[in-house]
VMD Tcl script that builds the backbone (N, CA, C; Angstrom):
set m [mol new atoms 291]
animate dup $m
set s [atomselect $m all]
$s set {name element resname resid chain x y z} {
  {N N UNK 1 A 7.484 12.405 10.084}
  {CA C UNK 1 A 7.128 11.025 9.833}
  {C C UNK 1 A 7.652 10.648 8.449}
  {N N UNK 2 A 8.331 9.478 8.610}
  {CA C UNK 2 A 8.969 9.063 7.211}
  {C C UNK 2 A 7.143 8.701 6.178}
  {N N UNK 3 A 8.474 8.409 4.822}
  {CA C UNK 3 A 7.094 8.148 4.103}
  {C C UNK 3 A 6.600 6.610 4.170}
  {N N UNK 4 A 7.485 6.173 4.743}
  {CA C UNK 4 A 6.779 4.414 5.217}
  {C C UNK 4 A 6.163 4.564 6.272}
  {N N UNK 5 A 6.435 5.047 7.374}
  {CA C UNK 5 A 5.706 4.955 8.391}
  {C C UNK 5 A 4.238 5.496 8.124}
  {N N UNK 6 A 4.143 6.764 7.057}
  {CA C UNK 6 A 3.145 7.352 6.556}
  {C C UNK 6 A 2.044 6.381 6.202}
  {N N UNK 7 A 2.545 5.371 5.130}
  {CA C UNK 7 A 2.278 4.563 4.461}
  {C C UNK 7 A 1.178 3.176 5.352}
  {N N UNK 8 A 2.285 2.919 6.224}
  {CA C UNK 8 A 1.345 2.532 7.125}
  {C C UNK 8 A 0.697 2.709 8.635}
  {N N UNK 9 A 0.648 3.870 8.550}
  {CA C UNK 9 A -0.282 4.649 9.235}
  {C C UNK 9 A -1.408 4.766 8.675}
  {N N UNK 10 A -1.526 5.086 7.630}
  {CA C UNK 10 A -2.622 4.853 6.498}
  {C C UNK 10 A -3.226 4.177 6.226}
  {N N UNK 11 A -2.417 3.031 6.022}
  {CA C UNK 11 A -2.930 1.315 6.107}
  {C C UNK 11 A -3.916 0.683 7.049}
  {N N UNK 12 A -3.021 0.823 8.158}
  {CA C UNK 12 A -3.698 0.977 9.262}
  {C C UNK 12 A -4.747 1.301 9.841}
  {N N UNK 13 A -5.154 2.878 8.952}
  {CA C UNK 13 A -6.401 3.242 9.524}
  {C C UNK 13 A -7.326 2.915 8.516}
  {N N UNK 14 A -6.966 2.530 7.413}
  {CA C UNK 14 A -7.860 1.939 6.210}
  {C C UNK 14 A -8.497 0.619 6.455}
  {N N UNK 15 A -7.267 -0.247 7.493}
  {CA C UNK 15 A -8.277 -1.324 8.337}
  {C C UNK 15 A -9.409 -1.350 8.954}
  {N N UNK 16 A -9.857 -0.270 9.413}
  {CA C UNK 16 A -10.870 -0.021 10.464}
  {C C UNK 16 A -12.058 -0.070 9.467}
  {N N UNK 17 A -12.570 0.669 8.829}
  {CA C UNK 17 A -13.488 0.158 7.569}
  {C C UNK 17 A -14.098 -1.366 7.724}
  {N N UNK 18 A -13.261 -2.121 7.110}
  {CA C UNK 18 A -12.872 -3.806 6.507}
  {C C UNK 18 A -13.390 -4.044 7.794}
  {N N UNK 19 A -12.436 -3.968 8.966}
  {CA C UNK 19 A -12.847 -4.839 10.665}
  {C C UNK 19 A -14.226 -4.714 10.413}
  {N N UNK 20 A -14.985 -3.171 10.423}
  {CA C UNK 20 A -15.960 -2.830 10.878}
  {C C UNK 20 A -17.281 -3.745 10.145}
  {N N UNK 21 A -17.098 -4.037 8.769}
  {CA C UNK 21 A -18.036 -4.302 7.745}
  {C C UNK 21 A -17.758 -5.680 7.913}
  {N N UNK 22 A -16.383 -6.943 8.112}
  {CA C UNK 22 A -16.615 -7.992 8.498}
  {C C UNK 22 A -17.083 -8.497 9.705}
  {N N UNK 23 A -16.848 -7.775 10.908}
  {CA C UNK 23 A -17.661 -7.447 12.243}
  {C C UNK 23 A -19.141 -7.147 12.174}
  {N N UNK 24 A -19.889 -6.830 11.030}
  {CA C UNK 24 A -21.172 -6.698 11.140}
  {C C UNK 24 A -21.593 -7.395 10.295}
  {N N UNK 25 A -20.967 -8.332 8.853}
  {CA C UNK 25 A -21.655 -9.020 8.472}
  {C C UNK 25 A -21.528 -10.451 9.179}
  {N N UNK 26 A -20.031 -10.771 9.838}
  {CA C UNK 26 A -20.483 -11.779 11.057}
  {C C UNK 26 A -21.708 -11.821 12.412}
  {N N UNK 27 A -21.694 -10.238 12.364}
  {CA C UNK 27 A -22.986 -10.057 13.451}
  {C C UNK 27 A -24.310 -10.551 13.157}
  {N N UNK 28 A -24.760 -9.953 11.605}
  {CA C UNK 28 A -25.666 -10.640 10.722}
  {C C UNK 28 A -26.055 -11.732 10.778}
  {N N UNK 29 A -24.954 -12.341 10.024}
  {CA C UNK 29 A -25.051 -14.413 10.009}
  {C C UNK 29 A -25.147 -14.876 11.274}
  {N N UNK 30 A -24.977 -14.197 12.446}
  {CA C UNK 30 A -25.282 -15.136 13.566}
  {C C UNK 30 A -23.657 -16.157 13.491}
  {N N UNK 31 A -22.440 -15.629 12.819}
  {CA C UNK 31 A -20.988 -16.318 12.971}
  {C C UNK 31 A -20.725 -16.580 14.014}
  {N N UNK 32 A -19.640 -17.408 14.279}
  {CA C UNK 32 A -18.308 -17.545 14.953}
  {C C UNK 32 A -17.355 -16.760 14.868}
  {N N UNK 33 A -16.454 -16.632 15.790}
  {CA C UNK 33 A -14.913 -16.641 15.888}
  {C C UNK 33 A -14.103 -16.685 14.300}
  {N N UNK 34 A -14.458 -18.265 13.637}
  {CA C UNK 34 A -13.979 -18.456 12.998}
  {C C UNK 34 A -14.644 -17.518 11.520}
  {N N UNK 35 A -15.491 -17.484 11.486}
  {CA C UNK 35 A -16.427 -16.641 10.905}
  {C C UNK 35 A -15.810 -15.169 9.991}
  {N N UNK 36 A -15.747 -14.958 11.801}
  {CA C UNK 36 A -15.260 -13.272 11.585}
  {C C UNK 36 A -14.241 -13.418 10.779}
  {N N UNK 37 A -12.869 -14.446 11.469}
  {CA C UNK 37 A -11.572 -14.502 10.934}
  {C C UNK 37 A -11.801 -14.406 9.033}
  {N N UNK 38 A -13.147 -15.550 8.670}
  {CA C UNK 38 A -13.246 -15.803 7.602}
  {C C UNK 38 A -13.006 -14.402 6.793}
  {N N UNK 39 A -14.252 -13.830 7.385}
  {CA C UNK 39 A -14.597 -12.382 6.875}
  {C C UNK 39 A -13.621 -11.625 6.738}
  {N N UNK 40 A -12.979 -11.482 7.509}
  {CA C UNK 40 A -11.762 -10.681 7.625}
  {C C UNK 40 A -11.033 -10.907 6.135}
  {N N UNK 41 A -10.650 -12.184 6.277}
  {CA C UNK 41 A -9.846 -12.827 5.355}
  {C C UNK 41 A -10.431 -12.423 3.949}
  {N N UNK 42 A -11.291 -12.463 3.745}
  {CA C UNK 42 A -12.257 -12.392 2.247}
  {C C UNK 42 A -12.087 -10.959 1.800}
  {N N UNK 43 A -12.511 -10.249 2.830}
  {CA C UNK 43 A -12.570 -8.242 2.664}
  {C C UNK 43 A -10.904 -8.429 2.137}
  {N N UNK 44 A -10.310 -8.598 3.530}
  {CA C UNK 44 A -9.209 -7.523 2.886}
  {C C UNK 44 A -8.387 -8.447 2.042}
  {N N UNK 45 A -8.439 -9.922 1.488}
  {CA C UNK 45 A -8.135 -10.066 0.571}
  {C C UNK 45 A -8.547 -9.765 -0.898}
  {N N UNK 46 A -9.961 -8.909 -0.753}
  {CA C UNK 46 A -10.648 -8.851 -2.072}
  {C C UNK 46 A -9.591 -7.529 -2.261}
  {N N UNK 47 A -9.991 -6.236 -1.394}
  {CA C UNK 47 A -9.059 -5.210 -1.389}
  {C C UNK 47 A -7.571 -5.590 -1.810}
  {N N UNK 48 A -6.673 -6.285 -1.416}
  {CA C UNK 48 A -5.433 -6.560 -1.945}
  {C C UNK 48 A -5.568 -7.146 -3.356}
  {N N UNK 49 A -6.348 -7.565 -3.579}
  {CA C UNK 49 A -6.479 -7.992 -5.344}
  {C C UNK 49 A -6.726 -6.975 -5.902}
  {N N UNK 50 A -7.460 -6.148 -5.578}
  {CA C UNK 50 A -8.288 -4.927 -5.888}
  {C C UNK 50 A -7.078 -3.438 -6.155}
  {N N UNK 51 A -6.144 -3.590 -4.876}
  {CA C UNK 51 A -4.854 -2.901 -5.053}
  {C C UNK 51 A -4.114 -3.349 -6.081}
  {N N UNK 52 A -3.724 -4.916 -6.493}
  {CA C UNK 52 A -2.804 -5.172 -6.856}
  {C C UNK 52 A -3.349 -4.943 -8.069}
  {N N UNK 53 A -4.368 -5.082 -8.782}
  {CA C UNK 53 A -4.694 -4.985 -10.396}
  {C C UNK 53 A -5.151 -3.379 -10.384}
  {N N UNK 54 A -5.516 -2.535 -9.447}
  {CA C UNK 54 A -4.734 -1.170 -9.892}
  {C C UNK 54 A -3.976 -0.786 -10.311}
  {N N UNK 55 A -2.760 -0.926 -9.417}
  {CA C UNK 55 A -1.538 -0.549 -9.688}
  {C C UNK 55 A -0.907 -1.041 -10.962}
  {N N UNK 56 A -1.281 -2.866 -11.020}
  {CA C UNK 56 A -0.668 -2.845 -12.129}
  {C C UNK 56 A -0.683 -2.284 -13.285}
  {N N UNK 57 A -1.893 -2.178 -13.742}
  {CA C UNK 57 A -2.862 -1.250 -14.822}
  {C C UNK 57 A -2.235 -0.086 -14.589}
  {N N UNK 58 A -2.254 1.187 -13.343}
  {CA C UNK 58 A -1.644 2.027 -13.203}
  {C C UNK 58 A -0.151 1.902 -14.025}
  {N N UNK 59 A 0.530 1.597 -13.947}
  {CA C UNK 59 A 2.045 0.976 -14.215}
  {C C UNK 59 A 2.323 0.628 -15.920}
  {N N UNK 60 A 1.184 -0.008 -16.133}
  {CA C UNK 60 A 1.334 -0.532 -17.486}
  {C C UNK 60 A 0.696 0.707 -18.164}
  {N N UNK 61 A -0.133 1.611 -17.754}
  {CA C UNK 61 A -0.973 2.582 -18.623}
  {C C UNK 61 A 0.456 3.568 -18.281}
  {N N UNK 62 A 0.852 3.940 -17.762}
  {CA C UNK 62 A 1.898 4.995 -17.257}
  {C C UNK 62 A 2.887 4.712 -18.166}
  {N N UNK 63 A 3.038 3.043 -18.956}
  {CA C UNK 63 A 4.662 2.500 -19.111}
  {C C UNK 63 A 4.373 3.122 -20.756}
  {N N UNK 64 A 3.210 2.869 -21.118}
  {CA C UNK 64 A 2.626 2.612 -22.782}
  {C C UNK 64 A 2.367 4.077 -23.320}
  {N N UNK 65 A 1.868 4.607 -22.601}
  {CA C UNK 65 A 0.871 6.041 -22.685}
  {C C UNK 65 A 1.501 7.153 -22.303}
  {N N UNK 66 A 1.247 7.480 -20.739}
  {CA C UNK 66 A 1.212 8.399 -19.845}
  {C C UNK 66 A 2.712 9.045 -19.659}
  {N N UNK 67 A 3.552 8.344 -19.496}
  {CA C UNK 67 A 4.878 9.089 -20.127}
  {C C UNK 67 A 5.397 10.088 -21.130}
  {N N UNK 68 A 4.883 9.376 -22.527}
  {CA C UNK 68 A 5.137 9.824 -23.388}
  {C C UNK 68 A 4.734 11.473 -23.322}
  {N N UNK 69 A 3.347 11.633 -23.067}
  {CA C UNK 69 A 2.088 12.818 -22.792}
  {C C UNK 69 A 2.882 13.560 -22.082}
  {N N UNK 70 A 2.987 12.799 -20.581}
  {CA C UNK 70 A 4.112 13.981 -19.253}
  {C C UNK 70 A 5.498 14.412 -19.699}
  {N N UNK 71 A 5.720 13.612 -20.638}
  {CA C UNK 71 A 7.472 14.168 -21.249}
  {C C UNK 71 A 6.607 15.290 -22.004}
  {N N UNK 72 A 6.221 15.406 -22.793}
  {CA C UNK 72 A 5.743 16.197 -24.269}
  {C C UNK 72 A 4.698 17.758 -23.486}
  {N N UNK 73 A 4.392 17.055 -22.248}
  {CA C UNK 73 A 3.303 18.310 -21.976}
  {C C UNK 73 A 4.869 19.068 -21.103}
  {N N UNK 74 A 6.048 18.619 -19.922}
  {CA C UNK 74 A 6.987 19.154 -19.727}
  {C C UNK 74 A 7.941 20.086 -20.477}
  {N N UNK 75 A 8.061 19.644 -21.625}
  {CA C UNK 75 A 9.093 20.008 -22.533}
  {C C UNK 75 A 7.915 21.259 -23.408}
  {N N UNK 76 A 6.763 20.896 -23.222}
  {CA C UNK 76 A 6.235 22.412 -24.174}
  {C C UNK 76 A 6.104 23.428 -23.058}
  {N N UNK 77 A 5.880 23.123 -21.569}
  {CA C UNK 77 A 6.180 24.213 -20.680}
  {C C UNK 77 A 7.588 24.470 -20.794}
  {N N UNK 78 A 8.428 23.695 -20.447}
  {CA C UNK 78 A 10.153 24.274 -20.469}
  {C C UNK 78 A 10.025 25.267 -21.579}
  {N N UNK 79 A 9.587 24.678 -22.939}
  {CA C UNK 79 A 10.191 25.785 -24.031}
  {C C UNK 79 A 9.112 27.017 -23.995}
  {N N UNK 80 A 8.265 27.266 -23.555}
  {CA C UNK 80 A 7.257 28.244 -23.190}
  {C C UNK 80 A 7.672 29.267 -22.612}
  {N N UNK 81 A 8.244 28.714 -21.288}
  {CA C UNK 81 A 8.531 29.445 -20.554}
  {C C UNK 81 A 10.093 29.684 -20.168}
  {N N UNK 82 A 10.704 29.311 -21.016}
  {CA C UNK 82 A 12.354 29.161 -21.052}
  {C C UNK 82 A 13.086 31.114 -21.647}
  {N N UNK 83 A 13.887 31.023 -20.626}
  {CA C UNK 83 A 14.122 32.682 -21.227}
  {C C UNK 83 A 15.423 32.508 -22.164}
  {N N UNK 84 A 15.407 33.377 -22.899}
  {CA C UNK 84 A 16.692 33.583 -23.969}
  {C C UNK 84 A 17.678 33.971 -23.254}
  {N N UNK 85 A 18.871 33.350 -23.426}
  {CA C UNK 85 A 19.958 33.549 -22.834}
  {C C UNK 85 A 20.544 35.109 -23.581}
  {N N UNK 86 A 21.045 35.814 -22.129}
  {CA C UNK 86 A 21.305 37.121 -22.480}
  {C C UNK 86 A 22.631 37.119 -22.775}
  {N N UNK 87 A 23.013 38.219 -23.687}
  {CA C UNK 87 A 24.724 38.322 -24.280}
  {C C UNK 87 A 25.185 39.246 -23.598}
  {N N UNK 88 A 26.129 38.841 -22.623}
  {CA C UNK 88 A 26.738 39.807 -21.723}
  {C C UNK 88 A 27.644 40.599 -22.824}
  {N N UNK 89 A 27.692 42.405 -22.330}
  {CA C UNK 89 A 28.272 43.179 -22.947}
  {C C UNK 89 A 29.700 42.940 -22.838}
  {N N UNK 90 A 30.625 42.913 -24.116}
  {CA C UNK 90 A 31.596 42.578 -23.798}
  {C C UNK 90 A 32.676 44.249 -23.139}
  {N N UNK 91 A 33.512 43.252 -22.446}
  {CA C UNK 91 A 34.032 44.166 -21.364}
  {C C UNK 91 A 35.486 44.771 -21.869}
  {N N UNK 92 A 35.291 45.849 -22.046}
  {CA C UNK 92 A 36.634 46.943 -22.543}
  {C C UNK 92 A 37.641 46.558 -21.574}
  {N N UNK 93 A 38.481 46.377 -22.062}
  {CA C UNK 93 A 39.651 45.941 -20.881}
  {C C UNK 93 A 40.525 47.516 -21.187}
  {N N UNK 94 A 40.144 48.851 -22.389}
  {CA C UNK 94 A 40.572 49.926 -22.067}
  {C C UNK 94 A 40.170 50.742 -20.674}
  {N N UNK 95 A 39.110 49.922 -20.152}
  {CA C UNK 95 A 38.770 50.795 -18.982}
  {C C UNK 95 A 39.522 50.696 -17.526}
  {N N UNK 96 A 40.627 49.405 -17.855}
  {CA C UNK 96 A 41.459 48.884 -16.538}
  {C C UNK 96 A 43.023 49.408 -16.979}
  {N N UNK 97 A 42.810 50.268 -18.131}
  {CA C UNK 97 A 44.375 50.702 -17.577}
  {C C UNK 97 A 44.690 51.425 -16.691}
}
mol reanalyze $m
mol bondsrecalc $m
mol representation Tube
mol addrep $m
């Protein structure tokens, strides 16, 4: 499975939640049709606001901060664990006559 299809496969099943909770608070109120639609509309638009000022925050804390840290914590493993380059013995070329 690609990683979009992943993506919304995921999505997808993250709907079922939202249906379920605007489906029962229309059950509640005694709604409509139009009701539910409302509900619908409200959930998973709160959630998409809710995504979108994650991420952005995600993005902007990652752009300011979190980089800098993941470069600096990378580069002290590389040099940690980085081996010394070995000096190959140099090769007698008296041994090929």
């Amino acid at each position: 499975m690609s990683e979009t299809q992943s993506k919304l496969w995921f999505s997808g099943v993250a709907f079922i939640p939202y249906a379920i909770l605007a489906y029962g608070f229309n059950w509640l109120t005694k709604g409509s049709d139009h009701g539910l639609d409302t509900a619908l509309i409200v959930v998973l638009g709160g959630r998409l606001v809710y995504g979108l000022i994650d991420n952005v925050t995600a993005a902007t804390a990652w752009r300011l901060h979190d980089r800098k840290r993941a470069v600096d914590a990378f580069l002290k493993l590389i040099n940690a664990t980085a081996r010394k380059p070995h000096r190959q013995p140099q090769i007698l070329l008296e041994l090929y006559r």
